[in-house]
C-alpha positions as a printed NumPy array, in Angstrom:
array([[154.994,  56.137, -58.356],
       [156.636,  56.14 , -55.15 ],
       [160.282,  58.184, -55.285],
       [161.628,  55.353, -52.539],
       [161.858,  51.608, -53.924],
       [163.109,  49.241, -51.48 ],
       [163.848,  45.183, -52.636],
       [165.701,  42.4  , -52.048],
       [168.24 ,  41.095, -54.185],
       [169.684,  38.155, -54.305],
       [173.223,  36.862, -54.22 ],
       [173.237,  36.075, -58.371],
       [171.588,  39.431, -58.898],
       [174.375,  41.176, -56.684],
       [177.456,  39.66 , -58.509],
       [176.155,  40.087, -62.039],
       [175.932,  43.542, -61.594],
       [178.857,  43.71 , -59.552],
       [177.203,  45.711, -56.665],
       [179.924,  44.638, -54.439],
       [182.341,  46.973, -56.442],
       [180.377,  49.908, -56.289],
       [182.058,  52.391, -54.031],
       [180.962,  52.587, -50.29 ],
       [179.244,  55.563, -48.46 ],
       [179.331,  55.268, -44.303],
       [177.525,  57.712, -42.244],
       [176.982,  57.642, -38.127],
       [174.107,  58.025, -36.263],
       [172.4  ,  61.025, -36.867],
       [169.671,  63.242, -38.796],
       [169.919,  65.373, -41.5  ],
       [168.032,  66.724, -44.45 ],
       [169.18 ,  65.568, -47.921],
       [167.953,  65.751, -51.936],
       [168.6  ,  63.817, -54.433],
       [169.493,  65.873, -57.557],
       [170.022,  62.654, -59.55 ],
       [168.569,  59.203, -59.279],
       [170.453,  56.236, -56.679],
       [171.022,  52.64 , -56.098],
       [172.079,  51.344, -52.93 ],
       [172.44 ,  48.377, -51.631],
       [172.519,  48.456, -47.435],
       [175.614,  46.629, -46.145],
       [174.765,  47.072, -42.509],
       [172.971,  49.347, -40.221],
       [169.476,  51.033, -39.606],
       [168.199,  54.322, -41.391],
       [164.74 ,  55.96 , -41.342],
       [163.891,  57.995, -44.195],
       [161.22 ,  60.582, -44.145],
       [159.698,  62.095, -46.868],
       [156.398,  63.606, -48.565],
       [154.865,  59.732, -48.974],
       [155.407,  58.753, -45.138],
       [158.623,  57.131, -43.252],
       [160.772,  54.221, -45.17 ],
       [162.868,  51.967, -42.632],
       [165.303,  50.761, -43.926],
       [168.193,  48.099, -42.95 ],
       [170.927,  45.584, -43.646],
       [170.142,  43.502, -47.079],
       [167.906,  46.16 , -48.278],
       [168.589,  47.407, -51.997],
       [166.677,  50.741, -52.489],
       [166.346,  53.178, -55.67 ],
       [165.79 ,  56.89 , -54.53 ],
       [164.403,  58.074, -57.464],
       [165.704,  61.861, -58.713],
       [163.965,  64.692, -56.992],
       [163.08 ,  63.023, -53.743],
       [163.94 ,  65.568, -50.461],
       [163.656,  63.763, -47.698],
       [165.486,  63.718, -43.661],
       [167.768,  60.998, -42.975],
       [167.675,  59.421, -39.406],
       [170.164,  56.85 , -39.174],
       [169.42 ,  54.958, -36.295],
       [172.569,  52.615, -36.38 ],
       [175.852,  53.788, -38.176],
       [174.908,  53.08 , -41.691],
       [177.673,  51.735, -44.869],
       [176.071,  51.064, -48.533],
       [177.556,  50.317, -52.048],
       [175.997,  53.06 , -53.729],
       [175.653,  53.677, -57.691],
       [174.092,  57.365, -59.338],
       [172.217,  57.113, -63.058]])
């Protein structure tokens, strides 16, 4: 099972589980290496990241919501100043 899930929502699914209130995580264009030591939700707000890890590259953008499942290391190359809601389980 892959460790990135990327989907689209859509507005209903958004508001009922109040994604929009979810605090919000803003990083500028750069690259970096980065683990995930518990498993998160995000939904992209705006902007352009590639993420690279052990399964191949994910590209992901604006109206994306992705799961990073617990355990996944990976290097984040945002290609265009990136904000997200973002939500840990």
């Amino acid at each position: 099972m892959s460790k990135v899930i990327i989907e689209k929502l859509s507005n209903k699914e958004i508001v009922k589980r109040s994604i929009n209130q979810w605090p919000i995580w803003e990083k500028e264009v750069s690259k970096f290496d980065w683990y995930f030591d518990s498993e998160e939700e995000c939904q992209i707000i705006e902007g352009e990241v590639e993420v690279e890890t052990p399964e191949g590259k994910f590209t992901i953008k604006a109206g994306d919501f992705v799961t990073f499942k617990e355990g996944l290391k990976c290097v984040w190359n945002v290609k265009k100043t990136i904000r997200k809601h973002y939500s840990f389980k």
